[in-house]
C-alpha positions as CSV (number, residue, x, y, z in Angstrom):
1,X,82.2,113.1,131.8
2,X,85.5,111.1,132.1
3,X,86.9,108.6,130.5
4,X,90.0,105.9,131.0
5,X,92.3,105.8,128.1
6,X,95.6,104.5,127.2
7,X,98.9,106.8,127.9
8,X,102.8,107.0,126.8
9,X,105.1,109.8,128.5
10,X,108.5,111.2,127.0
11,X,110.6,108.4,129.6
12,X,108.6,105.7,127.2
13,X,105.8,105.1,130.3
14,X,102.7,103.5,129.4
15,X,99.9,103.8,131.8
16,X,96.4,103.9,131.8
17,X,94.7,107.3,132.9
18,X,91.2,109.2,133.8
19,X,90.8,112.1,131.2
20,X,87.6,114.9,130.8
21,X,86.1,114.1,127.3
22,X,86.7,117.2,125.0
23,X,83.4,118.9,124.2
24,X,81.5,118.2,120.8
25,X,82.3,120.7,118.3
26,X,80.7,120.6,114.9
27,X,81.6,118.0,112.8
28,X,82.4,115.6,116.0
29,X,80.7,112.4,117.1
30,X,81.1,111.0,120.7
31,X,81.6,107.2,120.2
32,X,81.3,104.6,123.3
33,X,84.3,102.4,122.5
34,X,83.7,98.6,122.3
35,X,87.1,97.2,120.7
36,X,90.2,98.7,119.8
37,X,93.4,97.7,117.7
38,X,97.0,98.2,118.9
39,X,99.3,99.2,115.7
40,X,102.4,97.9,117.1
41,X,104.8,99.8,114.6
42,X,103.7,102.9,114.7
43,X,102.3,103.5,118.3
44,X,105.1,101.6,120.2
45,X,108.2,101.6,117.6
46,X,109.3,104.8,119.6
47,X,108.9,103.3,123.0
48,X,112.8,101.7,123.1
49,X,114.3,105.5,122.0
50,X,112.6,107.1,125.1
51,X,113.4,104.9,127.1
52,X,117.3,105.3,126.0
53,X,116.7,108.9,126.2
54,X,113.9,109.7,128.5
55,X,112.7,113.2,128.4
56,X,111.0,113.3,131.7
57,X,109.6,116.9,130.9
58,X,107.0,115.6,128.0
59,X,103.3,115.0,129.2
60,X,101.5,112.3,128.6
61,X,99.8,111.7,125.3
62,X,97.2,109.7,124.7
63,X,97.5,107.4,121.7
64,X,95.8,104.7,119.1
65,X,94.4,105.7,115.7
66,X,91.8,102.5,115.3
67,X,88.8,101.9,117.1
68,X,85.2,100.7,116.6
69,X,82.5,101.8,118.8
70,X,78.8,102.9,119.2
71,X,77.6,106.7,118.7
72,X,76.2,108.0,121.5
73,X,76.1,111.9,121.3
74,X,76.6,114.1,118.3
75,X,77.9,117.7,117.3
76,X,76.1,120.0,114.5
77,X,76.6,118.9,111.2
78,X,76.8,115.0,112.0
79,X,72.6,114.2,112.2
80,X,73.1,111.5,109.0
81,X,74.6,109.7,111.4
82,X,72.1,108.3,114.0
83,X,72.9,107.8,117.7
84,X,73.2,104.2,118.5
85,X,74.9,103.6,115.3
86,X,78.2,101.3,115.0
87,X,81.1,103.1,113.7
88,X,84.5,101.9,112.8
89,X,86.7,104.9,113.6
90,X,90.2,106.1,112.6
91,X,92.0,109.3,113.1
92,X,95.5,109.8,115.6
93,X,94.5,111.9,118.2
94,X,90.9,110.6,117.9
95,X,90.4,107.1,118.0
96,X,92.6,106.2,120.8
97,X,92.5,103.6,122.7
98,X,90.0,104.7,125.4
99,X,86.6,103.9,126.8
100,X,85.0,106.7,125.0
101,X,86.5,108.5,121.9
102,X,85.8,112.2,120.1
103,X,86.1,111.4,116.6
104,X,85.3,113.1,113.2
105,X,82.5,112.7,110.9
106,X,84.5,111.6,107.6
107,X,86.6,109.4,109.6
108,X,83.4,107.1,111.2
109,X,82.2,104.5,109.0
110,X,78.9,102.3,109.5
111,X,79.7,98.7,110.4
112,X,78.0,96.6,108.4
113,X,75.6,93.7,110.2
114,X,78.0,91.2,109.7
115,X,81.0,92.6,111.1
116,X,82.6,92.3,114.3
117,X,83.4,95.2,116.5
118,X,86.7,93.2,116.7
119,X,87.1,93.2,113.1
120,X,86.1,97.0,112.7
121,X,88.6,98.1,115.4
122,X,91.0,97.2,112.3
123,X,90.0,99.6,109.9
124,X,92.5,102.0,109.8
125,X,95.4,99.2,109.6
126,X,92.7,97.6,106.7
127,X,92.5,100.6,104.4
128,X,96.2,101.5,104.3
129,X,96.6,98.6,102.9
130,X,94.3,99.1,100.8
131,X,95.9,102.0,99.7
132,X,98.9,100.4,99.3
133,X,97.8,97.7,96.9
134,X,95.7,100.3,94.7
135,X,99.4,102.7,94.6
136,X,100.8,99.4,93.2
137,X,98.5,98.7,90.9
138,X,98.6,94.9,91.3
139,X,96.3,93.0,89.4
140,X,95.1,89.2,88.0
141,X,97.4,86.8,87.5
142,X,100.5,88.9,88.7
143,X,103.1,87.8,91.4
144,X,103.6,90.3,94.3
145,X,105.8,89.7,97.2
146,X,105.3,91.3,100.4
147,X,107.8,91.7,103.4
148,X,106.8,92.2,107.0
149,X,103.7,90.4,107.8
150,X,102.4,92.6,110.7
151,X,98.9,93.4,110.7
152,X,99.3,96.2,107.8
153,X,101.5,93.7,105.9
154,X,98.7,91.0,106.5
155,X,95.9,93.0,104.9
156,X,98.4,94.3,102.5
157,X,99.2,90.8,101.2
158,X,95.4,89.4,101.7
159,X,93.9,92.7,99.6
160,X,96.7,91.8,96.6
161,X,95.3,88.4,96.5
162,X,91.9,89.5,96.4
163,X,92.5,91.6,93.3
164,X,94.0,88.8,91.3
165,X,97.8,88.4,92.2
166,X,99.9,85.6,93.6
167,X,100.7,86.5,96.6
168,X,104.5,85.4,98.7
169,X,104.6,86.8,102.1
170,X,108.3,87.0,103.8
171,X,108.8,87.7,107.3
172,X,111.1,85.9,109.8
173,X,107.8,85.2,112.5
174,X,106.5,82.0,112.2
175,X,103.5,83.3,113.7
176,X,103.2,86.0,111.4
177,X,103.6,83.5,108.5
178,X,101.6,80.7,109.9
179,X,98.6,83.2,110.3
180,X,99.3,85.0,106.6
181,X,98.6,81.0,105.4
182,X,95.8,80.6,107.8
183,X,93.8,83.4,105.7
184,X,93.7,80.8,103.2
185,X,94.2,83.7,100.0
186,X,98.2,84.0,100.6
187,X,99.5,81.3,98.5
188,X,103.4,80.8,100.5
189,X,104.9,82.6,103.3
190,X,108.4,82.3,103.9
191,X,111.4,83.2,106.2
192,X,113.6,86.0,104.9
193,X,116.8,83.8,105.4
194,X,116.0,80.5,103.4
195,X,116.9,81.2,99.7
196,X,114.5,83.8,98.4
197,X,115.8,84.0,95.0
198,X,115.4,80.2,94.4
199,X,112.0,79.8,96.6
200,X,110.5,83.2,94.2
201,X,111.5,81.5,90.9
202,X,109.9,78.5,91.8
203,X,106.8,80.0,93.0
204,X,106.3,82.8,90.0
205,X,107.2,79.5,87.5
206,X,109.6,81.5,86.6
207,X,108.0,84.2,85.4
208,X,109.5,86.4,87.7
209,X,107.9,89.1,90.6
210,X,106.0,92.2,88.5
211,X,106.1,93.8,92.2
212,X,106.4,93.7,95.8
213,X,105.6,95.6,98.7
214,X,107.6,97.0,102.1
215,X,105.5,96.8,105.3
216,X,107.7,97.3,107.6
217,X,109.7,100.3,109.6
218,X,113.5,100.8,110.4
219,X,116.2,99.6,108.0
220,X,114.7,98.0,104.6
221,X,117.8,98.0,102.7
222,X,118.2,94.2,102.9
223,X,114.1,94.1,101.8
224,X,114.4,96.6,98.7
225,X,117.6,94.4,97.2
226,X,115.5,91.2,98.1
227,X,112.8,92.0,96.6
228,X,114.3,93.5,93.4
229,X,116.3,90.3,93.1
230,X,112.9,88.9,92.4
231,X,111.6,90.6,89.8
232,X,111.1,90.7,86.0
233,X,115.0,90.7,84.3
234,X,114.5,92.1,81.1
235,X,117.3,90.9,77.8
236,X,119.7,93.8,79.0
237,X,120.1,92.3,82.7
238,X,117.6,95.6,83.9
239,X,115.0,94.3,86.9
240,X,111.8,95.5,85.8
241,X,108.7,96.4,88.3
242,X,106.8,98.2,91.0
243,X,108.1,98.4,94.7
244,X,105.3,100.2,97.2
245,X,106.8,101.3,100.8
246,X,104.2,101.3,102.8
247,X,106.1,100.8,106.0
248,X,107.8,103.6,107.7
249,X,111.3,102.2,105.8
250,X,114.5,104.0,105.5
251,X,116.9,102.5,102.2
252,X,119.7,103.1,101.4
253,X,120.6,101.3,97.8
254,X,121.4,103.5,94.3
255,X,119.1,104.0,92.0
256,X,119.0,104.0,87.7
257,X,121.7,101.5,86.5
258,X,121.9,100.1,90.1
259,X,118.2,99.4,90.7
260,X,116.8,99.1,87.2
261,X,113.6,100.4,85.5
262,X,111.8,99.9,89.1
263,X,109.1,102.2,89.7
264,X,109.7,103.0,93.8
265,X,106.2,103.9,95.2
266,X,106.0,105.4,98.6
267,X,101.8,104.8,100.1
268,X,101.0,107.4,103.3
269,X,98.6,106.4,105.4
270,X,94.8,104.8,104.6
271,X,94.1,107.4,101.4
272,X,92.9,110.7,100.2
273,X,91.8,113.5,103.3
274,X,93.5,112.0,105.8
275,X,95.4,115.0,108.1
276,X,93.0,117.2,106.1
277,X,91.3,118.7,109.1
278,X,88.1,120.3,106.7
279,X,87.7,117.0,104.9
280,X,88.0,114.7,108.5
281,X,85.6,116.8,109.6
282,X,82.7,116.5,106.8
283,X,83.5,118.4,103.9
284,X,83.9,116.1,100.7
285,X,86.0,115.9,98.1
286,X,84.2,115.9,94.5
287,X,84.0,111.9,94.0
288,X,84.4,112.7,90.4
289,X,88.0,113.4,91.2
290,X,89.1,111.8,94.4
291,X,87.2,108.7,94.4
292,X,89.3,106.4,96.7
293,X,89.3,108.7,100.0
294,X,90.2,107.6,102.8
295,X,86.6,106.8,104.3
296,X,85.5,105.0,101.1
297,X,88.9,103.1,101.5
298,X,87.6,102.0,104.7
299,X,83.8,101.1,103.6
300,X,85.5,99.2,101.0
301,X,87.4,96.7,103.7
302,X,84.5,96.4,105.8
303,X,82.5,95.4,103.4
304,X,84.6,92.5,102.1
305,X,84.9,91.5,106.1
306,X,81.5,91.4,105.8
307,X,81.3,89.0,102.7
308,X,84.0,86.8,104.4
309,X,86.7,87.5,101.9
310,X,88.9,90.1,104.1
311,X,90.3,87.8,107.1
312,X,90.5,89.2,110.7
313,X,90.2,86.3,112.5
314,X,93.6,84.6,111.9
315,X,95.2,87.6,112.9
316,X,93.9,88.3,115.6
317,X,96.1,87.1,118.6
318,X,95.0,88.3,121.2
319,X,92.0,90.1,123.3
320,X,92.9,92.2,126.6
321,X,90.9,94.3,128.8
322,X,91.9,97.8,128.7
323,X,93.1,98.1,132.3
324,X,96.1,95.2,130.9
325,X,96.7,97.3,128.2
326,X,100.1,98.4,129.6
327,X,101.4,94.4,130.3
328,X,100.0,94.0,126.3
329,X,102.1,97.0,125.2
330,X,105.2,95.6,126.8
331,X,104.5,92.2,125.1
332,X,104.4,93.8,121.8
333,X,107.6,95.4,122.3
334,X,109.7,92.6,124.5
335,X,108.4,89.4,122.8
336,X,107.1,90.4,118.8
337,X,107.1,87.0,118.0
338,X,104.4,86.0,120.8
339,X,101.6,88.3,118.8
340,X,100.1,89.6,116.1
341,X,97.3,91.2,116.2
342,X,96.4,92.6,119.7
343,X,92.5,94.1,120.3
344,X,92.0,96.1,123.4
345,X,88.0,95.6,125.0
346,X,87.4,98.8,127.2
């Protein structure tokens, strides 16, 4: 059997190729893709380095980590899972962006009725920030501030919201803010260069931030200091709060005296088991102990898109057959303030 899936090579090429798909082994399900969703960070943030500094000896790799698809053939060890069910799917090297996609048991989740294969092609970007907000800890009635409002940074800031806090969302996309608003649970979004300081005292009352959140990659020096400018000052001048980097961020800023009492919190990926081949592939953690895995992470988001209350619609930009994938790619990285969220339809 072959399938057509979605390529990058080490000159930064992106192409769309025919591929065998890799035999079942156990713990594997063979999922016929319906919709998949383009993490513009992490899948094309390389794409401008290769193409500085091509290595034309690298093969091509397939990529994409989120998908959402229907199960069609199954390897031992996956019969709770019935053929013909829909599975939002997450995993690098697994739920690529392809026509058909070999992906493990732990990391397919049953759609819910009500959701949108659309909607679950976003699970993966979903969860980690879910993950995010749980490693902040954010809560009722707090004030939480989150930079970079690409599709992590969306559900990041929407999933805040959701569990109580006041949400400001800073980006310098209008787009990206006008669709943050659009959600209707993010309370203010605005551009990095108006006056933060004055626009965050006015919008906590003057409480100050109790935390904020990075969502972005590349240099976040400017972000950490923006956002710590924000937060809590206690009597003897010290900021006070949480800071979670969920972003692939490098910083470069002091810490102790020169940040304050700020608890720095660096969130990996969607949870628990991810990259942990025996879990991925069925074997369970005690939920006694690690009760927020990954795949409960992602149940979790897809049932509040199935209640209404997790937003995918205003995000979503744009919806492009796979054989455009490559023109979409190149959007993504030549013209970021044209789109947001990008779904790929095989």
């Amino acid at each position: 059997m072959v399938r057509r899936l979605l390529t990058l090579d080490g000159a930064g090429r992106i192409s769309i190729e025919d591929q065998p798909v890799p035999e079942l082994k156990p713990g594997q399900l063979l999922v016929e893709v319906r919709a998949c969703c383009i993490s513009p960070g992490t899948e094309l943030g390389s794409v401008p380095e290769r193409r500085r500094n091509p290595n034309p000896d690298a093969p091509k790799r397939p990529f994409g980590y989120s998908n959402a698809g229907i199960v069609v053939d199954r390897g031992p060890r996956c019969d709770d899972i019935a053929q013909g069910t829909g599975v939002a799917c997450l995993g690098a090297g697994y739920a690529l962006h392809a026509t058909h996609a070999v992906v493990l048991r732990n990391l397919a989740v049953p759609i819910p009725a009500e959701v949108t294969f659309e909607a679950a092609a976003t699970n993966h970007l979903a969860a980690t920030g879910l993950h995010a907000v749980r490693r902040g800890g954010f809560t009722i009635g707090e004030h939480v501030a989150v930079a970079g409002l690409g599709i992590v940074g969306q559900f990041t800031a929407q999933l805040a919201a959701l569990a109580g806090a006041h949400v400001l969302g800073i980006d310098g996309i209008q787009l990206r803010r006008q669709a943050a608003l659009d959600t209707g649970l993010i309370e203010a979004a605005v551009n990095p260069a108006e006056d933060t300081a004055v626009l965050g005292r006015e919008f906590s009352r003057g409480y100050g931030f109790d935390g904020g959140v990075i969502a972005f990659g590349g240099d976040a020096t400017p972000a950490l200091r923006m956002i710590a400018g924000l937060l809590k000052q206690s009597p003897d001048t010290h900021r006070m709060g949480r800071i979670v980097i969920v972003g692939a961020a490098r910083i470069d800023h002091g810490f102790a005296a020169e940040l304050g009492n700020v608890d720095v919190i660096s969130s990996a990926r969607p949870g628990p088991g991810y990259h942990d081949e025996a879990w991925e592939h069925g074997q369970d953690y005690p939920p006694v102990f690690v009760e927020w895995t990954t795949r409960r992470n992602v149940e979790e988001c897809l049932r509040l898109m199935a209640t209404g209350r997790l937003k995918t619609e205003p995000l979503i930009t744009h919806r492009v057959p796979l054989a455009e994938a490559p023109a979409a790619c190149e959007m993504l990285i030549d013209r970021p303030a044209e789109a947001l969220g990008v779904i790929l339809v095989p």
